[in-house]
Residue frames relative to the residue before (quaternion, step in Angstrom):
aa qw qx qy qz dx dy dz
X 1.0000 0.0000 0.0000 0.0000 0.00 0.00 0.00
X 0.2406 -0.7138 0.6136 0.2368 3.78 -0.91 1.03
X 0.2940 -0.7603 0.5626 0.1378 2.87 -1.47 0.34
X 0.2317 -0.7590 0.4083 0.4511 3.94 0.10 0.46
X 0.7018 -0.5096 0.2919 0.4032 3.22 -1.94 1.17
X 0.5253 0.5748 -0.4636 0.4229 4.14 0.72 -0.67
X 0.6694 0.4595 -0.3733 0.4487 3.13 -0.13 -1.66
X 0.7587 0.4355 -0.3411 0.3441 4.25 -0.10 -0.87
X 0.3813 0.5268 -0.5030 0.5693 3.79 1.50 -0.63
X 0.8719 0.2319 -0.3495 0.2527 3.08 -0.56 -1.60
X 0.6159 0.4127 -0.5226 0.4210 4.12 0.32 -0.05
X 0.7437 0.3971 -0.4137 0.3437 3.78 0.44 -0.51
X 0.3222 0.5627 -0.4739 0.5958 3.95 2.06 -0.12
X 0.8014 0.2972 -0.3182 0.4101 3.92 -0.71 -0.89
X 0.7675 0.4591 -0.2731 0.3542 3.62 0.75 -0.46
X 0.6786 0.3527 -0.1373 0.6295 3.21 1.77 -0.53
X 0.0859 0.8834 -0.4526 0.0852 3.55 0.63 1.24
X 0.7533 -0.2464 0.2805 0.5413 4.13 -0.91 -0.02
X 0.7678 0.4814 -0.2472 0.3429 3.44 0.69 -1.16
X 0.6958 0.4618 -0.0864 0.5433 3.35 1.37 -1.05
X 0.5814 0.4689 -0.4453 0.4938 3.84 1.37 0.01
X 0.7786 0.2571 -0.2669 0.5065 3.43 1.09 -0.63
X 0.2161 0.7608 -0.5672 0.2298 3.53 0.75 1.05
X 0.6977 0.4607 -0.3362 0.4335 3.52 1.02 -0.70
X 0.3936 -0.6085 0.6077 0.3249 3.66 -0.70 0.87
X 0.1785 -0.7534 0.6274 0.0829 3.65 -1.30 1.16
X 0.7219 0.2997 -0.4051 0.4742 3.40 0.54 1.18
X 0.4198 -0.6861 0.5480 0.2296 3.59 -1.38 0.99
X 0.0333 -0.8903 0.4354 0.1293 3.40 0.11 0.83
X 0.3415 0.4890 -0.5861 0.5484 3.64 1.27 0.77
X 0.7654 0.4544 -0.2957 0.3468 3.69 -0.07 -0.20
X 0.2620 0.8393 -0.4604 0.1220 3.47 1.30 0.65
X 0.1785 -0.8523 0.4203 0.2551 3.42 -0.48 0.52
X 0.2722 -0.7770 0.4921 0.2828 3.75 -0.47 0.92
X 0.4535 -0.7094 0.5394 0.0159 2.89 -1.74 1.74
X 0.8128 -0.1603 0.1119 0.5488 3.90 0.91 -0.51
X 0.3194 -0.6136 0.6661 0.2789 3.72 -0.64 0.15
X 0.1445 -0.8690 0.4464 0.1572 3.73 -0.54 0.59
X 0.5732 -0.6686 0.3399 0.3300 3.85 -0.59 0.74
X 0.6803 -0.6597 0.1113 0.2993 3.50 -0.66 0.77
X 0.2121 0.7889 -0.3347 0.4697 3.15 2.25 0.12
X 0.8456 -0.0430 -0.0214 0.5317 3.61 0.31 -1.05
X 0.2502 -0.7543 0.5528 -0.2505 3.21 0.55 1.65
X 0.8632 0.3612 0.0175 0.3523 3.07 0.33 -1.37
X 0.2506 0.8236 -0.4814 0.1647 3.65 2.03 -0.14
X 0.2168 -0.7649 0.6011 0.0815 3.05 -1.00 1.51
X 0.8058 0.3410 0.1102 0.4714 3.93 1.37 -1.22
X 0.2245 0.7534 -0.6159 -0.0522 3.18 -0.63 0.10
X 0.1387 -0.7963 0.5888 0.0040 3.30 -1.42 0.68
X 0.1742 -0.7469 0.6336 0.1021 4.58 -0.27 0.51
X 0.1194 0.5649 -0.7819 0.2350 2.56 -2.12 0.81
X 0.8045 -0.1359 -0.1037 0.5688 3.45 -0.95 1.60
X 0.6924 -0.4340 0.2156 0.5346 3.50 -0.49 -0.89
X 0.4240 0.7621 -0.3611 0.3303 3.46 0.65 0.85
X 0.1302 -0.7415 0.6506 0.0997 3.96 -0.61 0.23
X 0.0005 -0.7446 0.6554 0.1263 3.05 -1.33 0.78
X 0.1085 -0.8231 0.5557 0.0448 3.25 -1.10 0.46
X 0.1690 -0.8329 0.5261 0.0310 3.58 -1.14 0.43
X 0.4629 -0.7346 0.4881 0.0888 3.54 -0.81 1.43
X 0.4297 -0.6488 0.5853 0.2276 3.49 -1.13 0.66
X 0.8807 -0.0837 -0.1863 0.4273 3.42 -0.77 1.76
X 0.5282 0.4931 -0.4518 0.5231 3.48 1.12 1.52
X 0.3763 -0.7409 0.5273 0.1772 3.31 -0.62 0.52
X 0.7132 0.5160 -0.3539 0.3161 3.19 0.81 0.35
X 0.5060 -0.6292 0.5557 0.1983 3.84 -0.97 0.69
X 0.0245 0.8478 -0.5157 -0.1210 3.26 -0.83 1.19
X 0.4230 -0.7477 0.4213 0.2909 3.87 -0.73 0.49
X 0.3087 0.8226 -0.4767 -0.0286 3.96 -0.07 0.24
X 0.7924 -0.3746 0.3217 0.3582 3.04 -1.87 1.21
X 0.4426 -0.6064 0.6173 0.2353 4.07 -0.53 1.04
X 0.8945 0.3182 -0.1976 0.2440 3.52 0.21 -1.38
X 0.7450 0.1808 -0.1844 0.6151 3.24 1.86 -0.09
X 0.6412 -0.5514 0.3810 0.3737 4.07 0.83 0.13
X 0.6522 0.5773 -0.4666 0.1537 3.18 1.22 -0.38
X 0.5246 -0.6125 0.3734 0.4585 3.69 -1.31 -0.01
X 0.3346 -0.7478 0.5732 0.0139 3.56 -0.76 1.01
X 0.6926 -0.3434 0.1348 0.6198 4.03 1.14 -0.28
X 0.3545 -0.7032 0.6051 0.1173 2.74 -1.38 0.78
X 0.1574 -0.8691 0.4690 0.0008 4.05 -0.24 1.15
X 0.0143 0.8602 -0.5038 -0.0778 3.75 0.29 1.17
X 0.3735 -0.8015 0.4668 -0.0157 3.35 -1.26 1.51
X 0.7504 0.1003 0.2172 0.6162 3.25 0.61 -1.40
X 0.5239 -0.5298 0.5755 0.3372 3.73 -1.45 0.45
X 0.7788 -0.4207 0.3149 0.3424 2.89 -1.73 0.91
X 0.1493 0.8490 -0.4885 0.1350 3.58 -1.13 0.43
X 0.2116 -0.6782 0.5316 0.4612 3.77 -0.31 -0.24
X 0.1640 -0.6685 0.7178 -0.1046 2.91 -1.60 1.88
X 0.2800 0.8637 -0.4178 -0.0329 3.61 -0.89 0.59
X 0.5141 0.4553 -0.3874 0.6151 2.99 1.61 1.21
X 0.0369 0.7739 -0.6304 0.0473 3.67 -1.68 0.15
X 0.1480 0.8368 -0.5106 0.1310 3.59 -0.42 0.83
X 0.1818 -0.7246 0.6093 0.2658 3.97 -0.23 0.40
X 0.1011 -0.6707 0.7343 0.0287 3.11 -1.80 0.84
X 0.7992 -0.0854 0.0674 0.5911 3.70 -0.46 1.48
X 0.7977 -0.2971 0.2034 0.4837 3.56 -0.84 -0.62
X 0.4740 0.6632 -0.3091 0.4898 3.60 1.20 0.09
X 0.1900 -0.6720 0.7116 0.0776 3.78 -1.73 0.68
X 0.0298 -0.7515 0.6579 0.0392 3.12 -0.96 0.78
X 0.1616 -0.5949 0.7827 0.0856 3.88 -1.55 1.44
X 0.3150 -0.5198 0.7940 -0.0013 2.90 -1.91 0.60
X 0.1042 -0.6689 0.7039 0.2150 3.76 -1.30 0.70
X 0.6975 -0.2908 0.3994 0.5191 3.54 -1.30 -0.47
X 0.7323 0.4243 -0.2066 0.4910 3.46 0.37 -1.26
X 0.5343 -0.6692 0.3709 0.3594 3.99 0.69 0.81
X 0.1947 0.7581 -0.5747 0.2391 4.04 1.00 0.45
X 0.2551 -0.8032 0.5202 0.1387 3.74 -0.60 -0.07
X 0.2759 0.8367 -0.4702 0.0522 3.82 -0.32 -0.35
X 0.3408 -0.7257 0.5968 0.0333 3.36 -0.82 1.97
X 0.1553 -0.6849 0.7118 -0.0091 3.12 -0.81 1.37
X 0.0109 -0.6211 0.7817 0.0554 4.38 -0.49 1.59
X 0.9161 0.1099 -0.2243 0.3137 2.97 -2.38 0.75
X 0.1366 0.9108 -0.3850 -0.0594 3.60 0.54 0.20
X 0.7058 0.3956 -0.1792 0.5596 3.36 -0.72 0.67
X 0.6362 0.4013 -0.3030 0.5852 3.76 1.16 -0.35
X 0.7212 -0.4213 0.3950 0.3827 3.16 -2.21 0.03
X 0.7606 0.4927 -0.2163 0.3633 3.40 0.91 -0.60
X 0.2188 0.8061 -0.4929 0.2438 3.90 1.79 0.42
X 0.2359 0.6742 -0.6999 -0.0002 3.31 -1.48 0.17
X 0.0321 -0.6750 0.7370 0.0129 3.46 -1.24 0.48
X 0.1965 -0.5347 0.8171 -0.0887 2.34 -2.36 1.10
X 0.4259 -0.7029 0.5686 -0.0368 2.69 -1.92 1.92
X 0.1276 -0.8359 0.5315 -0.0507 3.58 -0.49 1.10
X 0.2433 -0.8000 0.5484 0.0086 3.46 0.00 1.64
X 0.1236 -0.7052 0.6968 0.0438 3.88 -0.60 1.29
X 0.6774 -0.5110 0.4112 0.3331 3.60 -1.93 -0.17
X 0.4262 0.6594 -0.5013 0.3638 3.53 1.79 -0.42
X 0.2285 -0.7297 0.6246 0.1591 3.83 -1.86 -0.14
X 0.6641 -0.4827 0.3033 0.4836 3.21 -1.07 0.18
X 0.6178 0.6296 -0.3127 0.3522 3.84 0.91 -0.40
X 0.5346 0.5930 -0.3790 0.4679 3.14 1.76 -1.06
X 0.1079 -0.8047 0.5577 0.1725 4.01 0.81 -1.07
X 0.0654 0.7393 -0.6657 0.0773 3.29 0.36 1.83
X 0.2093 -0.8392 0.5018 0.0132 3.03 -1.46 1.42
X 0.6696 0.5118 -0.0010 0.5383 3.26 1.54 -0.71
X 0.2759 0.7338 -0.6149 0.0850 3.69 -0.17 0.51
X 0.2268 0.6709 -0.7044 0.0482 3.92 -1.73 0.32
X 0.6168 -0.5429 0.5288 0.2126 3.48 -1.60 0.72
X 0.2472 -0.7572 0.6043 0.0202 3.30 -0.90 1.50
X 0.1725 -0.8654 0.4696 0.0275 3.43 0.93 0.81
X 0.6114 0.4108 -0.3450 0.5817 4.26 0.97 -0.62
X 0.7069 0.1579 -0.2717 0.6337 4.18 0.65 0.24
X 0.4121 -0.6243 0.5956 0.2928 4.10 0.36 0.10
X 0.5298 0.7077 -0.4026 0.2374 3.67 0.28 1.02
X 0.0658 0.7149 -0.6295 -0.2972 3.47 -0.60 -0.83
X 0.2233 -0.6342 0.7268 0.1404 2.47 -2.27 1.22
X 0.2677 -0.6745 0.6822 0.0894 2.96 -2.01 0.62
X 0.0654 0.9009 -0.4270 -0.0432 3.29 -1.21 0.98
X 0.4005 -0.8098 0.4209 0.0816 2.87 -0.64 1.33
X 0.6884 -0.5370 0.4768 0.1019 2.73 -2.10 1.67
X 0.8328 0.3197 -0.1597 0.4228 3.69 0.15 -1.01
X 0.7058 -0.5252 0.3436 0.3286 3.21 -1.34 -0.68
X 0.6092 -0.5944 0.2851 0.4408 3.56 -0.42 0.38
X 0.0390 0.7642 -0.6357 -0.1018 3.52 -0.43 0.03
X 0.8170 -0.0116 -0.3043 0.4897 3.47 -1.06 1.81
X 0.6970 0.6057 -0.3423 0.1737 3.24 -0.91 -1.51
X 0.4325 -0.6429 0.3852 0.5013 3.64 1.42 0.30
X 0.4902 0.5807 -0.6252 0.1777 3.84 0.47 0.46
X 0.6051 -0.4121 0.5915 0.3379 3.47 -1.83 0.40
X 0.3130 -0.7099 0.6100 0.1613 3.90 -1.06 1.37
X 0.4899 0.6505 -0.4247 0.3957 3.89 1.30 -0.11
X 0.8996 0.2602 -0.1565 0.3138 3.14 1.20 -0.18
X 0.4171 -0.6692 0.4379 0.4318 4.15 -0.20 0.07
X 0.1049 -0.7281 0.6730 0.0773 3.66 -1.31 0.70
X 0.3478 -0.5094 0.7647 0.1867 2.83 -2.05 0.82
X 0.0146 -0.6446 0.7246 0.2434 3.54 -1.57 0.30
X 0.3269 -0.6620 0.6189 0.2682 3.57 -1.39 -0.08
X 0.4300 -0.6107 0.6493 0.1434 3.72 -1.34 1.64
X 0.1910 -0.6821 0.6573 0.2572 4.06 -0.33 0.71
X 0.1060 -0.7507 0.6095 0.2317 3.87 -0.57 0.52
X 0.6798 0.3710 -0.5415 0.3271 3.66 0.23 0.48
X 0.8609 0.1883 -0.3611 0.3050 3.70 1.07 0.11
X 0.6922 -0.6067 0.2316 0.3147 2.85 1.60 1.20
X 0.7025 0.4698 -0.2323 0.4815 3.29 1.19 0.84
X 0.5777 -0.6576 0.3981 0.2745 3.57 -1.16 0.87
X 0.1965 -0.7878 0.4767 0.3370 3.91 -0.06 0.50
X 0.2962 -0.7785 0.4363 0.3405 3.65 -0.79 0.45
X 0.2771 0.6764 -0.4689 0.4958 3.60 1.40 0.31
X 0.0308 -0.6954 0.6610 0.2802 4.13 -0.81 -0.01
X 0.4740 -0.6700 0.4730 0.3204 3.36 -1.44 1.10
X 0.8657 0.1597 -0.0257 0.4737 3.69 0.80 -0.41
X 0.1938 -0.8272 0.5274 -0.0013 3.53 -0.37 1.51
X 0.0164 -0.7676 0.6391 -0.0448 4.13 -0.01 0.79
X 0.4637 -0.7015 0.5099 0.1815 3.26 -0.90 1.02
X 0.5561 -0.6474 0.4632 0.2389 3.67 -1.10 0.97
X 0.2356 0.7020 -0.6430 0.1956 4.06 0.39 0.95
X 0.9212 0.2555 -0.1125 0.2711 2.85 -1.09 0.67
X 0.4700 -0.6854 0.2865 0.4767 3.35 1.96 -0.19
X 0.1995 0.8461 -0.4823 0.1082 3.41 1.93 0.04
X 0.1571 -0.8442 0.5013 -0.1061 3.34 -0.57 0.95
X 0.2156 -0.8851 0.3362 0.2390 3.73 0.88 0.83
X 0.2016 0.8056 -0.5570 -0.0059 3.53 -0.34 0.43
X 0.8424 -0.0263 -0.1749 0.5090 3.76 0.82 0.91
X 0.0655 0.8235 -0.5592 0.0692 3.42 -0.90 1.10
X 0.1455 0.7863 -0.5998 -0.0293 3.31 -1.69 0.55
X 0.4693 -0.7277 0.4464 0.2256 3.59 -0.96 0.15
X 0.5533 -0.7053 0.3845 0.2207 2.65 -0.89 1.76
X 0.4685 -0.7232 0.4407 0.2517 3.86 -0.93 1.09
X 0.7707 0.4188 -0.2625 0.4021 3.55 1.04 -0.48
X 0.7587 0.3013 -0.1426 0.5596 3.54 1.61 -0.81
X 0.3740 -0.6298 0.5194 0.4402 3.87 1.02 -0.10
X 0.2885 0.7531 -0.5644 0.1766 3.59 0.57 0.03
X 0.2690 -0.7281 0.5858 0.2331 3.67 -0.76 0.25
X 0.0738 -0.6898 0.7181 0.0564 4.02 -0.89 1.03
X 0.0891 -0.4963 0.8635 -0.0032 3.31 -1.95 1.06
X 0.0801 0.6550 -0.7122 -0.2395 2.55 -2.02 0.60
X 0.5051 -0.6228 0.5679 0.1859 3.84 -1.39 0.91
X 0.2283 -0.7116 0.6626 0.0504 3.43 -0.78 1.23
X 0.4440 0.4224 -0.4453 0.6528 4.05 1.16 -0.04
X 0.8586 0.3015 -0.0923 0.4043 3.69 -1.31 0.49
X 0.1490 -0.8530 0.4812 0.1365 3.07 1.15 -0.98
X 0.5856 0.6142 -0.4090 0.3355 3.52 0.90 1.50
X 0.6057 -0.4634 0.5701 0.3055 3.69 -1.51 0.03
X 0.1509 0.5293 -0.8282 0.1054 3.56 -1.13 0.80
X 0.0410 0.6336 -0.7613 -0.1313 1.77 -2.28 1.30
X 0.3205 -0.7628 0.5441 0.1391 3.41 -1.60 0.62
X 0.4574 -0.6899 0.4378 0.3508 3.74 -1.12 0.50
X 0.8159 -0.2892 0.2782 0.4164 3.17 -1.00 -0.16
X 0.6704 0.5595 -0.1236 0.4715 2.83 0.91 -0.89
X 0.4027 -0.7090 0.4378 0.3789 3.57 1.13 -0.44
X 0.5890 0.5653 -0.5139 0.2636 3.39 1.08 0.65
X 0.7147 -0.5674 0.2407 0.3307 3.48 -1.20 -0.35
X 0.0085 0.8465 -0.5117 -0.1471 3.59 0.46 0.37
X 0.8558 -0.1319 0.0666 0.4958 4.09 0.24 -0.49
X 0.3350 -0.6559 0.6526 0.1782 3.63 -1.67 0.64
X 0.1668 0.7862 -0.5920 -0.0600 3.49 -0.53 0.32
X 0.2505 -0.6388 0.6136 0.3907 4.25 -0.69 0.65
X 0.4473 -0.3848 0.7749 0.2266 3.05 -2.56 0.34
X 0.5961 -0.4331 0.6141 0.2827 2.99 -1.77 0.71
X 0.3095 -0.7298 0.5647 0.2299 3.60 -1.02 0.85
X 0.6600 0.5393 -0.3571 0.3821 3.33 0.91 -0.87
X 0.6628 0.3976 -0.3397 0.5359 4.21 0.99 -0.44
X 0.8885 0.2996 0.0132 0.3472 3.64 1.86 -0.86
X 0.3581 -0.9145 0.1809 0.0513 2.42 1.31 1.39
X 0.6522 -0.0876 0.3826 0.6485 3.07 0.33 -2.18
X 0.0353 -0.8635 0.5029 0.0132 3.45 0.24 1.17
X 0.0700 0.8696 -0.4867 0.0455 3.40 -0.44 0.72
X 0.6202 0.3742 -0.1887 0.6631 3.81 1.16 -0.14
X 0.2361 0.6451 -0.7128 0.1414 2.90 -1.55 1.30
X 0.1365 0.6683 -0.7311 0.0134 3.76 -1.43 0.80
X 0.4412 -0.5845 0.6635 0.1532 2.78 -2.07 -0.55
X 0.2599 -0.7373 0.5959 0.1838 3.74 -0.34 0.84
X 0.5719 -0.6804 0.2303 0.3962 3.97 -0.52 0.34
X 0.4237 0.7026 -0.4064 0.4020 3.64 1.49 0.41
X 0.4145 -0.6381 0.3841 0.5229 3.08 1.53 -1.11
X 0.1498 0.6933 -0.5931 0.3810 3.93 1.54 0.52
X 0.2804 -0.7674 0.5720 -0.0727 3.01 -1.37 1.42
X 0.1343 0.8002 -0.5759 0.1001 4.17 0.09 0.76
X 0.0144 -0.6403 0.7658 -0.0581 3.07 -1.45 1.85
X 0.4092 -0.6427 0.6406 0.0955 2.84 -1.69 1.09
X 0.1156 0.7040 -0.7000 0.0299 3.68 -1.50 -0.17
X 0.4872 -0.7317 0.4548 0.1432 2.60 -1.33 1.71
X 0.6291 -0.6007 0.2796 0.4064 3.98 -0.69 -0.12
X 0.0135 0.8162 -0.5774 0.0157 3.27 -1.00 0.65
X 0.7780 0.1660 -0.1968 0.5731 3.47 -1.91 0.26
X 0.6552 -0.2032 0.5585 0.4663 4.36 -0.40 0.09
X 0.6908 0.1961 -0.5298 0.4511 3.87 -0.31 0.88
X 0.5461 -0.5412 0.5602 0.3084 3.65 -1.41 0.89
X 0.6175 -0.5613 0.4991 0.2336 3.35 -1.80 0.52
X 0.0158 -0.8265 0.5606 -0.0485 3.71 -0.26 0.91
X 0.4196 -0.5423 0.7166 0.1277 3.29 -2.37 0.34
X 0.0266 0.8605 -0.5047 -0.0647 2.67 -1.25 1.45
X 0.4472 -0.6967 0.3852 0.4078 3.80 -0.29 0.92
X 0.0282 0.7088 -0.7000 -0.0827 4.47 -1.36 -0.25
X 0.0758 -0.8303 0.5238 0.1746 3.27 -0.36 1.03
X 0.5562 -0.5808 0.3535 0.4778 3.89 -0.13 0.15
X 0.3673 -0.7494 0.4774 0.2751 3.66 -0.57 1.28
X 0.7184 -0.4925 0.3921 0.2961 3.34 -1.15 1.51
């Protein structure tokens, strides 16, 4: 029996939806490639964040912003902003840095690194209990989201689950709605996120467990996958360069130094 060539689009369209094109994980994550071994300064890398060929990255209880060489990790300058503190996000938005303490504080670092810096501190409703770990620039809604490590405390959320909130960056405020609710399996425990440049997908990685979520657009779940513990310790840094190059960080453990690692999307 033939079938006409429409009629087959449309069963292999209804059968091969959003959910099921990105069903295949596009990265081999035994095959990480290490980018740098890092010096004992940022020991502690809590973030990382990219722009042109550059990484930035930030250190738990330093106020300062580091700049490193995209193609090899090295540090290239070191840009102090703010007093010491626990910082553990970073994300650029246009010509702008954004830090993130734990306690959801905010702080726009314009022109960095030049004669002309300034920054401003933006106090949201989150606390130090909430334990935002994760910030990155939702650039398709002009936002940032931040995501947090702990449980909710008030706002009528359910504690069964982790929340994103979204920072609205044009009126300067924390929404009290969360933009993304991810169910608590596994103790997942967010401690770095960004969005994937080619699918809007949303990556977390969990330094509890020591895994990779990912979520659709939508804010469902589409796959768990673990990190090697032994290259990934204490993962805490994760972007995307716009090809779709993948870079996790991890902070140092047991006598090994904190390192970058490189994932190119698998062919």
């Amino acid at each position: 029996m033939r079938f006409p060539l429409c009629l087959l689009l449309s069963l292999f369209l209804c059968t091969c939806g959003p959910a099921q094109m990105h069903a295949q994980f596009p990265y081999a994550l035994d095959r990480l490639e290490l980018l740098v071994e890092l010096p004992e300064e940022l020991a502690e890398i809590s973030a990382l964040a990219v722009r042109g060929d550059e990484l930035y990255a930030v250190a738990d209880e330093k106020g300062v912003i580091y700049r490193l060489d995209l193609a090899d990790g090295e540090i290239r300058e070191r840009i102090e902003f703010w007093k010491a503190g626990d910082y553990e996000g970073i994300a650029v938005a246009g010509d702008d840095l954004w830090v993130t303490k734990s306690n959801g504080r905010l702080y726009r670092v314009k022109h960095a690194g030049t004669a002309e810096q300034k920054v401003k501190e933006y106090n949201t409703w989150l606390k130090g209990e909430n334990d935002v770990e994760g910030l990155t620039y939702d650039a398709a809604n002009d936002r940032l989201l931040l995501a947090c490590k702990d449980d909710p405390k008030g706002n009528g959320l359910d504690r069964d689950n982790r929340y994103i909130f979204a920072f609205d960056l044009e009126k300067k405020k924390l929404k009290n709605k969360a933009a993304y609710s991810l169910p608590r399996e596994d103790d997942f425990s967010p401690s770095a996120l960004d969005i994937h440049p080619h699918t809007g997908q949303l990556f977390l990685t969990s330094s509890v467990g020591k895994q990779l979520l990912v979520a659709r657009p939508d804010g469902s779940i589409e796959t768990v996958k673990k990190l090697d513990r032994d290259r990934l310790p204490q993962p805490e840094g994760l972007v995307f360069t716009p090809d779709g190059t993948l870079y996790l960080s991890t902070e140092a453990r047991d006598g090994a130094p904190a390192r970058i690692y490189r994932l190119p999307l698998t062919p």
